[in-house]
C-alpha positions as CSV (number, residue, x, y, z in Angstrom):
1,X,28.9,-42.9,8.5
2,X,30.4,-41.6,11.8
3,X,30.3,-38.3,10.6
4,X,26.8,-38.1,9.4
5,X,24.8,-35.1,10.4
6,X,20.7,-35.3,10.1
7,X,19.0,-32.2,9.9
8,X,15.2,-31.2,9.4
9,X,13.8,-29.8,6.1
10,X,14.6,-28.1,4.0
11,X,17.5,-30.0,2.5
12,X,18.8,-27.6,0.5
13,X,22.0,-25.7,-1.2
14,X,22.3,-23.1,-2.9
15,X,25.4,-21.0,-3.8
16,X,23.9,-17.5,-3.3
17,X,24.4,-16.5,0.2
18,X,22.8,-13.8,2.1
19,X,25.7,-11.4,1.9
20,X,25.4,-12.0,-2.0
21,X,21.9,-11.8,-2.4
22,X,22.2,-8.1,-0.4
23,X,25.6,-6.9,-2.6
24,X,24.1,-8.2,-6.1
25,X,20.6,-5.3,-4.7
26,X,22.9,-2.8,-3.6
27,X,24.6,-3.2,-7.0
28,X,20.9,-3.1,-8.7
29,X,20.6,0.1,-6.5
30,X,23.5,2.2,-7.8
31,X,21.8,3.6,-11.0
32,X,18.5,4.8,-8.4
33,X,21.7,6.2,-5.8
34,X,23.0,7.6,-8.7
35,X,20.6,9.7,-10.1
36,X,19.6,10.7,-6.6
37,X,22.9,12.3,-6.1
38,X,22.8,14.0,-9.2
39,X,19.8,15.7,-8.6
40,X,19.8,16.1,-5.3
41,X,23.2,16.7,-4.9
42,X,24.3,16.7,-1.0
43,X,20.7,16.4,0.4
44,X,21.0,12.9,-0.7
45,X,24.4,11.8,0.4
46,X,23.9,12.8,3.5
47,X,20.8,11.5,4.1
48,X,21.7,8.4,2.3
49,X,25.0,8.2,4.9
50,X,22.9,9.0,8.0
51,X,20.2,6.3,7.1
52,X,23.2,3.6,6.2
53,X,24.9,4.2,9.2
54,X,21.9,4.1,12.1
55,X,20.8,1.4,10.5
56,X,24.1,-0.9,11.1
57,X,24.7,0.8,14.5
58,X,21.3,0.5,15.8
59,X,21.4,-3.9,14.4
60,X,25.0,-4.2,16.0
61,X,23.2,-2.7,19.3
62,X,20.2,-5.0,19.4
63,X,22.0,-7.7,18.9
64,X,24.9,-7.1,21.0
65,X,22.5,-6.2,24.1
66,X,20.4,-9.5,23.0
67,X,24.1,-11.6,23.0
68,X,23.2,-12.4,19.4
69,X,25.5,-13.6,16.7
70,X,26.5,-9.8,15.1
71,X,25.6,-9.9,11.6
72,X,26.2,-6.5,10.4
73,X,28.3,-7.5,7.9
74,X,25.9,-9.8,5.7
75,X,24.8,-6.3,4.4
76,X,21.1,-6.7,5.4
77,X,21.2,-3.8,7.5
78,X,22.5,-1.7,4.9
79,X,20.1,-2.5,2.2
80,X,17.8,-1.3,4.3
81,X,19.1,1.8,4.8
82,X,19.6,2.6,1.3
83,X,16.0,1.7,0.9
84,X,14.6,4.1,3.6
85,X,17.0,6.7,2.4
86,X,15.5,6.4,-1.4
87,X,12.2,6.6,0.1
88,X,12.4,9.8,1.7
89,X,11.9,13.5,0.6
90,X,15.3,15.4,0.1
91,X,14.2,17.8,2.8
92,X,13.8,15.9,5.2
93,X,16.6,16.9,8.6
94,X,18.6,14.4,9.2
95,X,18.1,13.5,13.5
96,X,14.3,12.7,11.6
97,X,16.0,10.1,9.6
98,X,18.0,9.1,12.1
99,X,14.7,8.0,14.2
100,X,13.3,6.2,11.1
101,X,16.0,3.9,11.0
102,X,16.2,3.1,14.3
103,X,12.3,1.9,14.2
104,X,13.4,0.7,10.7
105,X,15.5,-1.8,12.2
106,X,14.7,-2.1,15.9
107,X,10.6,-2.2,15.3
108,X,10.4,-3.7,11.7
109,X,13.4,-6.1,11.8
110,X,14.7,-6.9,15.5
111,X,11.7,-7.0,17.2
112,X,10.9,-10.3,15.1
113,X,14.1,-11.6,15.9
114,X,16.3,-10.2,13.3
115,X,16.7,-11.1,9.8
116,X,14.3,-14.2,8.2
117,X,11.5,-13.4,11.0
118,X,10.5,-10.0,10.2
119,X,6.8,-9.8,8.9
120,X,6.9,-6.5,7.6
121,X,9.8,-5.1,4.8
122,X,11.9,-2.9,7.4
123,X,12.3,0.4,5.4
124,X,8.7,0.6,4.8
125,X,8.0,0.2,9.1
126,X,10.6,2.6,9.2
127,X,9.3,5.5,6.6
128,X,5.2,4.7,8.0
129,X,6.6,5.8,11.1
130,X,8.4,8.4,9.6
131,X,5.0,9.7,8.1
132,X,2.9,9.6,11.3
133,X,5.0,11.0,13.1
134,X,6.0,14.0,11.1
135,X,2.9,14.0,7.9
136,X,4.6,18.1,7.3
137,X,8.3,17.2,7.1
138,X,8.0,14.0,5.4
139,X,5.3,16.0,3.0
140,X,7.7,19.1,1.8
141,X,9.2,19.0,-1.4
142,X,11.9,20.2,-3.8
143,X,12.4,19.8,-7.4
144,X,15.9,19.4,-9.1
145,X,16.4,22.9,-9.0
146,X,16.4,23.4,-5.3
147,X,13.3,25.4,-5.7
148,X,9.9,24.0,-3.6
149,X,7.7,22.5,-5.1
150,X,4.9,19.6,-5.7
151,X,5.7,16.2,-7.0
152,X,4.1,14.8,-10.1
153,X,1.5,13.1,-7.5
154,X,0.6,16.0,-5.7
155,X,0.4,18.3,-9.3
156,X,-2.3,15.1,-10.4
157,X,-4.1,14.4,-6.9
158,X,-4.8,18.5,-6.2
159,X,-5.0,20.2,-9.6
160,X,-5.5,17.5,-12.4
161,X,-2.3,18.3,-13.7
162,X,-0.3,15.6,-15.3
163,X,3.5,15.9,-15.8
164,X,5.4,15.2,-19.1
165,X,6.3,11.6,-19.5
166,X,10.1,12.8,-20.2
167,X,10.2,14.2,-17.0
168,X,9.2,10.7,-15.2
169,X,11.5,8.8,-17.2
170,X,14.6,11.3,-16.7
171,X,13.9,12.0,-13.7
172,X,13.6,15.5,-13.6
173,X,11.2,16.5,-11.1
174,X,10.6,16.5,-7.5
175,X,9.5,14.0,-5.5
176,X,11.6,11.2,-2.7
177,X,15.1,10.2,-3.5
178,X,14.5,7.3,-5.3
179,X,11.3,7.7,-6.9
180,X,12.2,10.0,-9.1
181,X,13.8,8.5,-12.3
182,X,11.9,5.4,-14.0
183,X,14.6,4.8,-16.4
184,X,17.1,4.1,-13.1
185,X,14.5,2.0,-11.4
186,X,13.8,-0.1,-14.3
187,X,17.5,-0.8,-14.9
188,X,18.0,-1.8,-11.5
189,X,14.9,-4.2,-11.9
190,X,15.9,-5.8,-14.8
191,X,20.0,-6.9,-13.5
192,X,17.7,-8.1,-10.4
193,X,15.6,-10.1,-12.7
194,X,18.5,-11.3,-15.2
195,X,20.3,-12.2,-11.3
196,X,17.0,-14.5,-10.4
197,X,17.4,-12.7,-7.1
198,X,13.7,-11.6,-7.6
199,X,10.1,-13.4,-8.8
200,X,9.0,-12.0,-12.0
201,X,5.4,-12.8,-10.9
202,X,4.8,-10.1,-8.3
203,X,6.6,-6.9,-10.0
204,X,4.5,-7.8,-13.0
205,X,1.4,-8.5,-11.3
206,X,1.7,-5.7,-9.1
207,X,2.0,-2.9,-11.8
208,X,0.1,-4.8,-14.3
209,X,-3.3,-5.1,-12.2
210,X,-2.7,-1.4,-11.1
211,X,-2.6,-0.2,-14.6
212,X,-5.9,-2.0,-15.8
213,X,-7.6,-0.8,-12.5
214,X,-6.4,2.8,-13.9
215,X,-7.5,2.2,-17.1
216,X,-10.9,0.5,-16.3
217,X,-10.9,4.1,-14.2
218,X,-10.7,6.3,-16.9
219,X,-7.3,8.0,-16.3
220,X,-3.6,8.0,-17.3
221,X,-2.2,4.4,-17.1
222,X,1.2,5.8,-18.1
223,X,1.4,8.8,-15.3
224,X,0.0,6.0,-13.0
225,X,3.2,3.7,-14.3
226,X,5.8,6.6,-14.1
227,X,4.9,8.5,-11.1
228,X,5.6,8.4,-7.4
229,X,7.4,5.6,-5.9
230,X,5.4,2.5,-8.0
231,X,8.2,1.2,-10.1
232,X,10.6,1.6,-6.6
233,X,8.1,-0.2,-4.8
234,X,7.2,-3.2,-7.4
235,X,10.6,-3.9,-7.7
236,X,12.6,-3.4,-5.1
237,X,10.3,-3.6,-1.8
238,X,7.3,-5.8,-2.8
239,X,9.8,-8.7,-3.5
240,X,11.1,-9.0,-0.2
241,X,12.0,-12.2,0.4
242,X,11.2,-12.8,4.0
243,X,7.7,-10.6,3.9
244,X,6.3,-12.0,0.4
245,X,4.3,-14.9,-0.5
246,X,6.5,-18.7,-1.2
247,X,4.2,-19.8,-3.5
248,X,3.6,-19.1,-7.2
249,X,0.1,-18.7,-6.9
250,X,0.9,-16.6,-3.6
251,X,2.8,-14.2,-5.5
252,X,0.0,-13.5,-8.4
253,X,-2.5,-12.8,-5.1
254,X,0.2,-10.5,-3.2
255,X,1.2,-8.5,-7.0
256,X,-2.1,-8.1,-8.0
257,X,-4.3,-6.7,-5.1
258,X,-1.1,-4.9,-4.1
259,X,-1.4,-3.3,-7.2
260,X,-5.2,-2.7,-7.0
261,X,-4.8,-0.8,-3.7
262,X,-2.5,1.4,-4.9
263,X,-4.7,2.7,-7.7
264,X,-7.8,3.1,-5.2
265,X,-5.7,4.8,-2.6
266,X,-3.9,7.0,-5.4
267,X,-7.6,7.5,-7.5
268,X,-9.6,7.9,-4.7
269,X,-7.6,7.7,-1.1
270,X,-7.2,11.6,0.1
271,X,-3.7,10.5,0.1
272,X,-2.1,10.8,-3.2
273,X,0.7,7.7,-3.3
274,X,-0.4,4.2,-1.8
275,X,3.0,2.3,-2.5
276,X,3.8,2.0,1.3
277,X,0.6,1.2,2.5
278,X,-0.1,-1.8,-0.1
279,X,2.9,-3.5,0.7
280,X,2.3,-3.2,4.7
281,X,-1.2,-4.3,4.1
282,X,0.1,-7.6,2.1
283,X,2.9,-8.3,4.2
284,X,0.4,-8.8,6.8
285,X,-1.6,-11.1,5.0
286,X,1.4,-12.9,3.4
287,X,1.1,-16.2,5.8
288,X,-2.6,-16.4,5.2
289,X,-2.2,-16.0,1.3
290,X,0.8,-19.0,2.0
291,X,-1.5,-20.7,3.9
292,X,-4.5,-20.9,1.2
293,X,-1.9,-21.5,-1.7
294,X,-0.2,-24.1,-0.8
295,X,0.4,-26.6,-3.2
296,X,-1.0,-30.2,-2.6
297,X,1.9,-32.6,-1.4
298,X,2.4,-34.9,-3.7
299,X,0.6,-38.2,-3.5
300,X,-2.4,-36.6,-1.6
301,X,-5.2,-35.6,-2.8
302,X,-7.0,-31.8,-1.9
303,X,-10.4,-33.0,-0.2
304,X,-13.3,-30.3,0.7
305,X,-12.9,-29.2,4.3
């Protein structure tokens, strides 16, 4: 009994560590990376390399100058480069994505104190700012072919213009690195699924309440599906551990008006993609969505006010 050590809640073990959790995402990301490359040949790499490593330098900064334990090698910080880099147009000039991973990780994940604390997902602070800052850069374009050109969004939002389903699937048109190939994304969702390393509630609440809004709206539920950065977004960013609801009932609220402000942003926002700004907007609401879904404790009962 000597050797006894009490702790506060919550008692409880588990053999995924973070560094696991992080490698078993960046493996789920490889197909998206992947196809990237292809495509975007050394547009991508290099922006995927310059995102990767700012990210790492900029968390082994804060944390040295904050005489913090340095935890660059949990992975964290390189997940979310990968993710900023696969949200990001292939044009964009590198010292820009440079300055979105250092708010990436100073403003949307040190600032909080560092991993577990941050209330909004990291990549997404990073590519907001990112799109305030420079709405022209971050707006320009290229299709597989090198050429410039409007993504599948853009074709819809401007000139009514669908693009062949084929297209979305393969992923052979332009748009951000990793929003370009459905067939990638979804095979990266589904080993993250078969891994239990994500909530099957909010990817399928997200998309599903965004394709009945679409289809109580009159237009295409399957362009709405295929297009932009959705299936990116549902799977890999909107399942966040640290910014998403806790509760079951937490994560059908968070998935399914998530998804509902994407199609009014998309349908009827002057903007044509609302992945980024639906997430934001329900990581900031995520403890007031835990707060009003928490289950009863048991052997109480719920009483009015």
């Amino acid at each position: 009994m000597d050797n006894l050590i009490v702790t506060s809640s919550p008692h409880i073990s588990h053999h995924d560590s973070v560094p696991k959790i992080m490698q078993g995402v960046m493996i789920a990301l490889i197909p998206i990376i992947a196809i990237s490359i292809y495509f975007f040949k050394m547009r991508a790499l290099s922006i995927l390399l310059v995102s990767i490593f700012v990210c790492v330098i900029t968390e082994y900064l804060f944390q040295k100058i904050r005489k913090q334990p340095i935890t660059i090698n949990d992975g964290s910080a390189m997940l979310t480069g990968v993710l900023l880099a696969l949200t990001l147009p292939p044009t964009l000039p590198l010292w820009m994505v440079a300055v979105g991973a250092v708010i990436a990780i100073g403003l949307g994940k040190q600032a909080f104190g560092g991993l577990g604390s941050n209330v909004f997902n990291p990549a997404l602070v990073g590519r907001a700012f990112l799109m305030i800052s420079f709405p022209v850069a971050m707006t320009s374009w290229i299709g597989v072919d090198g050429v410039s050109s409007a993504t599948p969004l853009n074709l819809m939002k401007m000139q009514g213009q669908t693009t062949d389903y084929l297209k979305l699937v393969l992923g052979n048109v332009g748009g951000s690195l990793g929003e370009t190939s459905a067939i990638a994304i979804l095979l990266g969702g589904l080993y993250l699924l078969y891994k239990n390393y994500i909530d099957w509630r909010i990817p399928l609440s997200y998309l599903g309440s965004g394709v009945i809004f679409t289809l109580v709206a009159g237009q295409d539920a399957i362009f709405f599906l295929l297009s932009g950065g959705l299936l990116l977004g549902a799977f890999f960013m909107a399942t966040d551990m640290v910014t998403t609801p806790i509760t079951r009932t937490g994560k059908w609220v968070f998935g399914t008006v998530g998804g509902i402000l994407v199609a009014i942003i998309r349908l009827y926002g002057g903007y044509p993609e609302g992945v980024m700004f639906s997430i934001l907007l329900m990581n900031a609401v995520t403890p007031i969505i835990n707060r009003y879904t928490n289950p009863t404790m048991y052997g109480r009962v719920k009483t009015n006010g």
